[in-house]
Residue frames as a rotation matrix with the C-alpha (Angstrom) as fourth column:
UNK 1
0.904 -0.417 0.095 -59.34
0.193 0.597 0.779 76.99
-0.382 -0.686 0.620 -20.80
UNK 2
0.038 -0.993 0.115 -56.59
0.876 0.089 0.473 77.36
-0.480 0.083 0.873 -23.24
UNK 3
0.328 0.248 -0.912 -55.46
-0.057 -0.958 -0.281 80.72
-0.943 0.144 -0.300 -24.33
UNK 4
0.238 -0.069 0.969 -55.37
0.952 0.214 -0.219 80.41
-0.193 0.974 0.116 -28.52
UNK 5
-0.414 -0.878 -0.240 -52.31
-0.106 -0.215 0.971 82.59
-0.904 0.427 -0.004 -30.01
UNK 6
0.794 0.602 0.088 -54.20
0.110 0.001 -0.994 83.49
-0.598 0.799 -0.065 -33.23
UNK 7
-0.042 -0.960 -0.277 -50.89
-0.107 -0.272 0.956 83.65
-0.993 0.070 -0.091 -35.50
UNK 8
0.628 0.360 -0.690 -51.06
-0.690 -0.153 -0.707 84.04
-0.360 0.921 0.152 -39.34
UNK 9
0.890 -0.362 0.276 -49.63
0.378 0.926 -0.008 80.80
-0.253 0.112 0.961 -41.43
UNK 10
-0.100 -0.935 -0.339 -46.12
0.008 -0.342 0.940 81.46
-0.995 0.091 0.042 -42.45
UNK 11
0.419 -0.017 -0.908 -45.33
-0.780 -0.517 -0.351 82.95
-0.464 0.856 -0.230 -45.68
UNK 12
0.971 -0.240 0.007 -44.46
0.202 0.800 -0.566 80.31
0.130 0.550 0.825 -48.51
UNK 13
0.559 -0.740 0.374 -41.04
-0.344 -0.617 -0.707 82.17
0.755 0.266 -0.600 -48.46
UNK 14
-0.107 -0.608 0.787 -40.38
-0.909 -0.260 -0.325 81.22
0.402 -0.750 -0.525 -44.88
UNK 15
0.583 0.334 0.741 -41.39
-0.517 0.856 0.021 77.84
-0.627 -0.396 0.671 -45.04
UNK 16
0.908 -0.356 -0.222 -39.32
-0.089 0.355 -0.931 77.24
0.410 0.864 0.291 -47.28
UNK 17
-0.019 -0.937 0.349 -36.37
-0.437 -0.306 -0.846 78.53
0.899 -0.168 -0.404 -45.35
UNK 18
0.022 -0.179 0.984 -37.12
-0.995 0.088 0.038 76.92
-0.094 -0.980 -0.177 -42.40
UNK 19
0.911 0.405 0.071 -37.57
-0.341 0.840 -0.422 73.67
-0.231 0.360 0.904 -44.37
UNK 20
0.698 -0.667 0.260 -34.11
-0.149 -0.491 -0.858 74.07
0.700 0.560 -0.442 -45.34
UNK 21
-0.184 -0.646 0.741 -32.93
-0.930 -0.128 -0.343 74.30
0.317 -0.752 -0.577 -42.17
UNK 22
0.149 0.139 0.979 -34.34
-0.618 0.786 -0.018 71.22
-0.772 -0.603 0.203 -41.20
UNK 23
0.790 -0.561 -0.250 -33.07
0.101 0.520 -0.848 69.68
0.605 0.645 0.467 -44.66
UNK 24
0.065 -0.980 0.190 -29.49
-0.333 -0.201 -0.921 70.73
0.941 -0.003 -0.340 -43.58
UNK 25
-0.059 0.011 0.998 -29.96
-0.998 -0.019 -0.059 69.59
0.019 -1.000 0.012 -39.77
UNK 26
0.563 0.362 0.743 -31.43
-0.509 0.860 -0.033 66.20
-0.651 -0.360 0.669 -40.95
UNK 27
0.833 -0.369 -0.412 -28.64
-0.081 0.655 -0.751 65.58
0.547 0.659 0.516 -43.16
UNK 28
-0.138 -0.976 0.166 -26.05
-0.651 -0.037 -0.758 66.20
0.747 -0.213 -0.630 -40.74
UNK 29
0.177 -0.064 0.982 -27.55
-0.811 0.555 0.182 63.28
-0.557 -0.829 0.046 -38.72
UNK 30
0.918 0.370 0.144 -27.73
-0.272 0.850 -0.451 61.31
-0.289 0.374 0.881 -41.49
UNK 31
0.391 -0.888 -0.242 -23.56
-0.293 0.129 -0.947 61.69
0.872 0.442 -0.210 -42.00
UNK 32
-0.189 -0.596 0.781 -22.56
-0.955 -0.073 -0.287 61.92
0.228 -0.800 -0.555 -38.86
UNK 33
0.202 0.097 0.975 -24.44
-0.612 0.790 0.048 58.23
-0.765 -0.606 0.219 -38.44
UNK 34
0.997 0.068 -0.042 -23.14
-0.075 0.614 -0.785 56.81
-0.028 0.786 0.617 -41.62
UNK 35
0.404 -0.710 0.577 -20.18
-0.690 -0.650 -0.317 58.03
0.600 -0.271 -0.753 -39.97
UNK 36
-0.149 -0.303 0.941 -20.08
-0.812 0.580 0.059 56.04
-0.564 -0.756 -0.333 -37.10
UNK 37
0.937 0.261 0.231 -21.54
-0.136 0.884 -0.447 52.99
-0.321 0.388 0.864 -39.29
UNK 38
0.797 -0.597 0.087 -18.96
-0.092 -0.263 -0.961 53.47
0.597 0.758 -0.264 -41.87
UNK 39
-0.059 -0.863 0.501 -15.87
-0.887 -0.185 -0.422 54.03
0.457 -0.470 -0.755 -38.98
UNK 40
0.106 -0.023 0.994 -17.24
-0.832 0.545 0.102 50.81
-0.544 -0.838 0.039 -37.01
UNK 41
0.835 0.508 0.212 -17.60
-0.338 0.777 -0.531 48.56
-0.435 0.372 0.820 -39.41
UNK 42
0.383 -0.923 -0.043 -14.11
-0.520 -0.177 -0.836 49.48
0.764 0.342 -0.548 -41.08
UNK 43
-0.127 -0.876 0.465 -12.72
-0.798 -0.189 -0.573 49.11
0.590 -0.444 -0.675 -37.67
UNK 44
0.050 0.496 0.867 -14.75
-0.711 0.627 -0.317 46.14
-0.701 -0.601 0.384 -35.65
UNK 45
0.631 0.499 0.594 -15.71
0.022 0.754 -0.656 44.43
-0.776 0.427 0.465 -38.77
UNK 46
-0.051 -0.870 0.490 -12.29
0.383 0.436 0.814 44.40
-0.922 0.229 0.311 -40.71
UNK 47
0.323 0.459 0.828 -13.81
0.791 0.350 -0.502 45.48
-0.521 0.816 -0.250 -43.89
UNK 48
-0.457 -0.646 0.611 -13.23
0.884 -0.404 0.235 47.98
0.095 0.648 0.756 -46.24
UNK 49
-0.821 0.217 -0.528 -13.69
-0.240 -0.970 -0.026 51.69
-0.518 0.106 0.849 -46.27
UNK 50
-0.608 0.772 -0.189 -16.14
-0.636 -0.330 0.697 51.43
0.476 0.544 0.691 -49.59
UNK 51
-0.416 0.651 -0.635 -17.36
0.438 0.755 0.487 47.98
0.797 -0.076 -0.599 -48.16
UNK 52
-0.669 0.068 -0.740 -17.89
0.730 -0.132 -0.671 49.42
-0.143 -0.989 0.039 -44.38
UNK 53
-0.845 0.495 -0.202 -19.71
-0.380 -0.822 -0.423 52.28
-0.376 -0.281 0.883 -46.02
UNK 54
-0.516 0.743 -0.428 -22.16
-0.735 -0.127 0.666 50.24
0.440 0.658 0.612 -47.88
UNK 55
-0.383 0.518 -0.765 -23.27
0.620 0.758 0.203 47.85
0.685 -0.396 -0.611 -45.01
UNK 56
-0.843 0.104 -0.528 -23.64
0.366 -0.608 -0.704 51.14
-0.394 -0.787 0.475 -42.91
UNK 57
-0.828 0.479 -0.290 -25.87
-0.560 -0.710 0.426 52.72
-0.002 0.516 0.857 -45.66
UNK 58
-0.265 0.705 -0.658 -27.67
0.146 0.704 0.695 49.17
0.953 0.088 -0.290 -45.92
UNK 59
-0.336 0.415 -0.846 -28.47
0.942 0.158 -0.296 48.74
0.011 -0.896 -0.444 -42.09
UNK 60
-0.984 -0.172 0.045 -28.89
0.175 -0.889 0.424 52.40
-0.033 0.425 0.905 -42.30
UNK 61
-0.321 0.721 -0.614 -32.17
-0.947 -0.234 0.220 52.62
0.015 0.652 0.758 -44.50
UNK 62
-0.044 0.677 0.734 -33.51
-0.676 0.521 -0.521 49.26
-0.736 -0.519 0.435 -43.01
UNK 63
0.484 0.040 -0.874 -32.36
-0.722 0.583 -0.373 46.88
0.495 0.811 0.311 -46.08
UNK 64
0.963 -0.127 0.240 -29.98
-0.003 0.879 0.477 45.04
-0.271 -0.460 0.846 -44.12
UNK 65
0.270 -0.887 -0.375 -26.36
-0.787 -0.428 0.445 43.98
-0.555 0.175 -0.813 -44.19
UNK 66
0.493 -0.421 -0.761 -23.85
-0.864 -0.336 -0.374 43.21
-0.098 0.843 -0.529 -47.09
UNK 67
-0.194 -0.651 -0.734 -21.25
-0.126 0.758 -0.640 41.19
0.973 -0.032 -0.229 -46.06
UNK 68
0.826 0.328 -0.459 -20.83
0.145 0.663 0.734 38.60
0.545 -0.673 0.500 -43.26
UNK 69
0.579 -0.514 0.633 -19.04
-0.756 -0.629 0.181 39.58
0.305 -0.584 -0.753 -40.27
UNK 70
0.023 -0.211 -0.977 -15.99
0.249 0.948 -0.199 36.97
0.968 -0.239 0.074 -38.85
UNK 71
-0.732 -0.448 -0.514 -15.17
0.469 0.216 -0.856 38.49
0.495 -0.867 0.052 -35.36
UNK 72
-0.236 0.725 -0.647 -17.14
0.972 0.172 -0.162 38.91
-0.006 -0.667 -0.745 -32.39
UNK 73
-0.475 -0.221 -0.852 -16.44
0.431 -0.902 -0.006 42.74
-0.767 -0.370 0.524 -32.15
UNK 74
-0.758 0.641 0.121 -18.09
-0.627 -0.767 0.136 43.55
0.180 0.028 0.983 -35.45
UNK 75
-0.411 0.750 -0.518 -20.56
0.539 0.658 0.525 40.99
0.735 -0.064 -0.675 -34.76
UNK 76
-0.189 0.357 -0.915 -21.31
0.893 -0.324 -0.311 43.32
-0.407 -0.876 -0.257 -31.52
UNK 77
-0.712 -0.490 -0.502 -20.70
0.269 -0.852 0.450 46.24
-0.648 0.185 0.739 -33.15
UNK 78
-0.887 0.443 0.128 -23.71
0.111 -0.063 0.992 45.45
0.448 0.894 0.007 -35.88
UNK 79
-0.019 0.996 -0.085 -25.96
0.789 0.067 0.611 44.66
0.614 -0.055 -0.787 -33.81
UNK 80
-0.345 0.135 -0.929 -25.47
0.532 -0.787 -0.312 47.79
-0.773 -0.601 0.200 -31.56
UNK 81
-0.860 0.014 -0.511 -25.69
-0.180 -0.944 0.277 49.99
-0.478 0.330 0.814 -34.94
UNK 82
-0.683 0.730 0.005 -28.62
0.149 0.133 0.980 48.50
0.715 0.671 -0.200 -36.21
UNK 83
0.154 0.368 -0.917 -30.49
0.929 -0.370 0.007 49.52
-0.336 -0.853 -0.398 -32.91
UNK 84
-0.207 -0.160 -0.965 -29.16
0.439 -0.897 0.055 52.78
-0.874 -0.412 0.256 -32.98
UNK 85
-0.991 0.135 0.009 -29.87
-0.029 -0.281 0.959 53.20
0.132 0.950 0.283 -37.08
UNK 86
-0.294 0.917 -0.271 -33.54
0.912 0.354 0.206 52.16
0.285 -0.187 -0.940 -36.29
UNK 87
0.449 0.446 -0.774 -33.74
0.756 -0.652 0.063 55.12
-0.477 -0.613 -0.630 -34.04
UNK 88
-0.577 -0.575 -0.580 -31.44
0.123 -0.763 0.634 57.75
-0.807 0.295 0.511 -36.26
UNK 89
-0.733 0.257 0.630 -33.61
0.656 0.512 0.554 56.67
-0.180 0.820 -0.544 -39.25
UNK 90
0.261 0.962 -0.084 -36.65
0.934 -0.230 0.274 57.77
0.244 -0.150 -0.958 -37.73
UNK 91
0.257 -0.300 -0.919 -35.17
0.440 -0.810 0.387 60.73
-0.861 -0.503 -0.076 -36.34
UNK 92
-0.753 -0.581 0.308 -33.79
0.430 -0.080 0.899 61.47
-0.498 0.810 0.310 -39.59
UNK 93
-0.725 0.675 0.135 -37.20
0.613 0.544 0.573 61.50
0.313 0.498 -0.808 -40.89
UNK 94
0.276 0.725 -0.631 -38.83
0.961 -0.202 0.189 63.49
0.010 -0.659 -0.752 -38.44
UNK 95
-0.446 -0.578 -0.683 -36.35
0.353 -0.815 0.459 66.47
-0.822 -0.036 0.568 -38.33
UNK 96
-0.933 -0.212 0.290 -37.03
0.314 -0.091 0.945 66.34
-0.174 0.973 0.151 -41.95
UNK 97
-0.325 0.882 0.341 -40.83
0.521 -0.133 0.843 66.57
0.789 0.451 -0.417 -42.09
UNK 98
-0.105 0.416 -0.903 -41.53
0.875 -0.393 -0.283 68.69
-0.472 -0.820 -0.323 -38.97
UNK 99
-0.893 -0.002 -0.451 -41.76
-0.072 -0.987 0.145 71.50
-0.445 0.162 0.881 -41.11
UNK 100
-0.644 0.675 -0.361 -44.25
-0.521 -0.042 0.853 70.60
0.560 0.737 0.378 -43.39
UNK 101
-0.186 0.562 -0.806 -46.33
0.761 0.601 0.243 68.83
0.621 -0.568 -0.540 -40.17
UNK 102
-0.619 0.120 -0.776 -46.25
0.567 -0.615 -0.548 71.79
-0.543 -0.779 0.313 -38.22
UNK 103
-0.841 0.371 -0.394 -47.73
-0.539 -0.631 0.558 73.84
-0.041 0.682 0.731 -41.14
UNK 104
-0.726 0.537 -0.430 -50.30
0.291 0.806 0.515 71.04
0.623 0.249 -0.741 -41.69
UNK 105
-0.568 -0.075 -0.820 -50.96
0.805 0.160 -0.572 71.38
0.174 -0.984 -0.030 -38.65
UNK 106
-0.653 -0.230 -0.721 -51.40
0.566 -0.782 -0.263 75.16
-0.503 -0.580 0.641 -38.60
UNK 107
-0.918 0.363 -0.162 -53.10
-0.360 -0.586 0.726 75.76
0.169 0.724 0.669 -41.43
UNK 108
-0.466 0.622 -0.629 -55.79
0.659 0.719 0.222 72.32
0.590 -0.311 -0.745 -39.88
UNK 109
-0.325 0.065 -0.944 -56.33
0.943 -0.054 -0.329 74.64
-0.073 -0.996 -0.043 -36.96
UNK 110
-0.974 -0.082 -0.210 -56.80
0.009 -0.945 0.328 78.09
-0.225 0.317 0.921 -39.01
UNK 111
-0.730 0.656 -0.192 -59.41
0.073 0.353 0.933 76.33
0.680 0.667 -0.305 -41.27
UNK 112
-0.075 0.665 -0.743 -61.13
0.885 0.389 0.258 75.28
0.460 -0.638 -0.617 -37.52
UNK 113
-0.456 0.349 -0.819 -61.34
0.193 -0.859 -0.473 78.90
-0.869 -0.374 0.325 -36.18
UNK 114
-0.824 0.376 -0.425 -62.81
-0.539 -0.753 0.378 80.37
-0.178 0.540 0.823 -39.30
UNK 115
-0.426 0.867 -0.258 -65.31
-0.065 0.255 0.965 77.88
0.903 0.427 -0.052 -39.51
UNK 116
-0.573 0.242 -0.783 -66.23
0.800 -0.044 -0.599 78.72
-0.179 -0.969 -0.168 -35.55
């Protein structure tokens, strides 16, 4: 039924480098959304720069936040980014290990043809 694409596992060499890439891919989500944390909070939630970046990093990495918000905006503004951290997290996370799952994966599936 399915046609099976016998391919040899990547070389340790290239798994490496493509790990990499997906190091360097899943860190630019992780700035770019400590970013926005970091810029909203500053700007919604009044707070400082260092403070604004450490309630992003907290909500961030699922600890929670720092300091208590007074105005409605960031009070909206958290809870939107803690949604949207929830989902970047994971993403984060995934990008990151899809290299070493796909191998898993590949090498799971080698193992099952040679013992066919």
């Amino acid at each position: 039924m399915f046609e099976h694409h016998k391919k040899p596992l990547a070389s340790r060499g290239e798994f490496i480098r493509r790990q990499l890439e997906y190091l360097a891919f899943s860190m630019v989500i992780l700035i770019l959304s400590i970013g926005v944390g970091t810029a909203g909070y500053h700007y919604f939630g009044k707070l400082a720069l260092i403070d604004a970046f450490l309630n992003a990093s907290m909500i961030l990495t699922g600890m929670g936040p720092v300091d208590h918000l007074e105005t409605s905006g960031g009070k909206l503004f958290a809870a939107l980014y803690a949604l949207f951290s929830g989902v970047a997290f994971l993403t984060f996370i995934g990008v990151l290990f899809a290299p070493v799952y796909h191998r898993f994966l590949h090498r799971f599936h080698i193992d099952m043809e040679e013992d066919k």
